[in-house]
N, C-alpha and C positions, 0 to 999 in steps of 0.2 A: 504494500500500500504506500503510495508516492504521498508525501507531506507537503502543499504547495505553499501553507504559509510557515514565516519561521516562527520555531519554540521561542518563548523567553528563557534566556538564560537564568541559571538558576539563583546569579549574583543579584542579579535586578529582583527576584520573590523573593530572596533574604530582606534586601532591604527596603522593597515596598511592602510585600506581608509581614515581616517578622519586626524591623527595624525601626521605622515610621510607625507602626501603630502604637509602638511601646515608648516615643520619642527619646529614641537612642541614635546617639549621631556614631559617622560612618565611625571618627577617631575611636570612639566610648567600647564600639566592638571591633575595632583592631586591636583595642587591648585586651577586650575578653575573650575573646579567641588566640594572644596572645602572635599576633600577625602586625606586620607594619603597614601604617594606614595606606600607603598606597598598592600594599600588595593587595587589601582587599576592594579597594576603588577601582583596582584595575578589574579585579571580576565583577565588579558592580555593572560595571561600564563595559563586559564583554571586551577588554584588550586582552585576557587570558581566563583557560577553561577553568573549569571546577579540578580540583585531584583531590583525589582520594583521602590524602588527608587533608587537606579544608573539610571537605566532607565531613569527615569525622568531627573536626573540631564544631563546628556549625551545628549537626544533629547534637552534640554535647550542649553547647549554650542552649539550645530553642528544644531541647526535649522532641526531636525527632528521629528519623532514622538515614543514618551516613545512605541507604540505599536510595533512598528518594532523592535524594540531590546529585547522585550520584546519575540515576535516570532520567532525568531534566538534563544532564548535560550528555547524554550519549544522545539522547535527541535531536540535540543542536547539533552535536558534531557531526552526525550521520546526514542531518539536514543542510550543512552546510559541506559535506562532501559530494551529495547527489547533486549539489546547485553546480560543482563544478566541471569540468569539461574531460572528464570521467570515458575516455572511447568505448563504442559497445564493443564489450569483449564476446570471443568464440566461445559456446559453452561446451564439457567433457562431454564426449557418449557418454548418451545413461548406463549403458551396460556397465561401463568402468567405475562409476562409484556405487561404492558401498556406503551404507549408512552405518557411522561410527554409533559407539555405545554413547559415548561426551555427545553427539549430534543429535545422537534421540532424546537423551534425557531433556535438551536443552529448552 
């Protein structure tokens, strides 16, 4: 399923849901997350992704789960990989792939 608008990044719902409604400025939670303010302005503002550990730090402060933020930026990223100039590749005969055990569970 193609995504034609893009996700928000998950920097921007930190701090329009989490941030602003509790009137906490961007500095207040680079400290409680123990990050420098503009490492987190910069994912505020989509100049760089979510990782894994922001994630964690983040679901720590706001009482949620590292996986949810973690899923808001595999969004964007996949959404901004399909926006780019991506050539259609040949696909394998079917005959040649096997369904892995990792590929089914997945």
């Amino acid at each position: 399923m193609k995504q034609t608008r893009r996700p928000v990044n998950p920097g921007l719902v930190f701090y329009e849901d989490v941030l602003k409604p509790l009137g906490i400025s961007i500095s207040q939670a680079a400290e409680m997350l123990e990050v420098s303010r503009s490492t987190l302005d910069n994912l505020i503002n989509g100049k760089v992704a979510l990782s894994p550990s922001m994630a964690i730090r983040i679901a720590q402060v706001s009482n949620t789960s590292p996986e949810s933020w973690l899923l808001m930026q595999m969004k964007c990223s996949l959404w901004k990989a399909r926006t780019t100039n991506i050539p259609k590749l040949k696909r394998l005969p079917q005959n040649t792939i096997k369904t892995s055990k990792m590929l089914a569970s997945a």
